[in-house]
C-alpha positions as CSV (number, residue, x, y, z in Angstrom):
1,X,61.6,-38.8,-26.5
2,X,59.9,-36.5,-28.6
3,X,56.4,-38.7,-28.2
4,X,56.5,-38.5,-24.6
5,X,56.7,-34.2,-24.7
6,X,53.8,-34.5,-27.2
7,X,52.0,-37.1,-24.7
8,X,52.4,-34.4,-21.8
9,X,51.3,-31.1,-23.5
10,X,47.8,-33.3,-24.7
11,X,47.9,-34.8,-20.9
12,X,48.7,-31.4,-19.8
13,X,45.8,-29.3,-21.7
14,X,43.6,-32.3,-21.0
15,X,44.1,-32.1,-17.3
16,X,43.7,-28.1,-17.7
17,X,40.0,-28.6,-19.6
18,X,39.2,-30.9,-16.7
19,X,40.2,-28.5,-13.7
20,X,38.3,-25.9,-15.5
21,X,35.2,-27.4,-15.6
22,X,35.3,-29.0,-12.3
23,X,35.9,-24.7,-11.3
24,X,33.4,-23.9,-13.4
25,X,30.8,-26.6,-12.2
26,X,31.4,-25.8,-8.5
27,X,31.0,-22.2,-9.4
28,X,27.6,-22.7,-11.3
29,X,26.2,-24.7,-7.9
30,X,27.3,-22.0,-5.2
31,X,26.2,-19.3,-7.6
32,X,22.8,-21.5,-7.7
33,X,22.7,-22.0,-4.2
34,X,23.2,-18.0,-3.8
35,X,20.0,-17.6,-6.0
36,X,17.8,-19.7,-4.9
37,X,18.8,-18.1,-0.9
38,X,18.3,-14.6,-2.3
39,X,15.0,-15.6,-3.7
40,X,13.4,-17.2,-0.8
41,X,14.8,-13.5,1.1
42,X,12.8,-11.8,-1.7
43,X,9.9,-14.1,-1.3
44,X,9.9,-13.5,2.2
45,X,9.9,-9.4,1.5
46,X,6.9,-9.8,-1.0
47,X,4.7,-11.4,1.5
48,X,5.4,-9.2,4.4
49,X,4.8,-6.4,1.6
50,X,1.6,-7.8,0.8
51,X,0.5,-7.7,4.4
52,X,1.4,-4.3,4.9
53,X,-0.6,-3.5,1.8
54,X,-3.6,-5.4,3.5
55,X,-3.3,-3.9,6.6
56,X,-2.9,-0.3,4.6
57,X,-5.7,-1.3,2.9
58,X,-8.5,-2.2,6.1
59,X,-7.1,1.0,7.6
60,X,-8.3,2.9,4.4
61,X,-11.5,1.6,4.0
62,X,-11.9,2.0,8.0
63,X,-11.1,5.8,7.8
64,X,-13.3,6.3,4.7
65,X,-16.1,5.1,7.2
66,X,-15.0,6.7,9.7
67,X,-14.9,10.4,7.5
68,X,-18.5,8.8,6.3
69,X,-19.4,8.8,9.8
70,X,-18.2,12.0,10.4
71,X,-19.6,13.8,7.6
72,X,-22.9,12.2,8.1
73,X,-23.0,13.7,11.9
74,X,-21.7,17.7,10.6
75,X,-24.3,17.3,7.8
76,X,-27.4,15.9,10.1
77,X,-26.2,17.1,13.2
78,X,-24.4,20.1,13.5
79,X,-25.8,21.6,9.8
80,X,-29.6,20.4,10.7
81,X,-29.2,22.1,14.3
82,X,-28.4,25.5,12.7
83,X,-30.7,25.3,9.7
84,X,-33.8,24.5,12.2
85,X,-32.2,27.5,14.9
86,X,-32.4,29.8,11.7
87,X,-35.2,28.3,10.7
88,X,-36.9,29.5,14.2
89,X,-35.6,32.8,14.3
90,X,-36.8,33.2,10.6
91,X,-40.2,31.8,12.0
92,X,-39.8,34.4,15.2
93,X,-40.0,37.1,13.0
94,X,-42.3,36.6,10.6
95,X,-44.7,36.0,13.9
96,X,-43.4,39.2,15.2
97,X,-44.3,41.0,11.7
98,X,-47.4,39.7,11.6
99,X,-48.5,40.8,14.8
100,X,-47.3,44.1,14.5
101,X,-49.3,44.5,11.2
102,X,-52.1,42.8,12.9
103,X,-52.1,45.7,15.7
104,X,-51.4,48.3,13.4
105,X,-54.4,47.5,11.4
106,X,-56.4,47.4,14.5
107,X,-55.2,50.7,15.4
């Protein structure tokens, strides 16, 4: 009698090392399984990222053209317009002081 209550605790602690790494196998695949979905999820975040970066990154180099452009047109166009208007008035008036000395001298 007292070999078969030895023969049950070693059957007994056997069958508890067994159930625990069955639990701890079945754990270690769902907890796998759990990674690898949360990794193709953050795969999936990282390229839409990277298209939104693209995208950021045309429409950045499309407004720095576009400020190009517009700069280009103030300093040509709207700068260039004034500077010859002034530079016609400035012109006017020299005229103007030159003809008065003329007909001052020829007074």
């Amino acid at each position: 009698m007292g070999g078969s209550v030895c023969y049950t605790r070693a059957m007994s602690e056997v069958l508890q090392a067994n159930v625990f790494f069955v639990i701890t196998s079945v754990a270690v695949v769902v907890l796998t399984v759990l990674a690898c979905v949360a990794l193709w999820y953050v795969i999936r975040i990282l390229k839409n990222v990277r298209d939104i970066t693209e995208r950021i990154k045309r429409g950045s180099e499309q407004l720095a053209e576009d400020a190009l452009a517009v700069r280009t047109f103030v300093h040509e166009g709207v700068i260039g317009t004034i500077t010859n208007f002034l530079g016609k008035i400035t012109q006017n008036k020299a005229t103007r002081t030159q003809k008065t000395k003329k007909e001052s001298t020829e007074e």
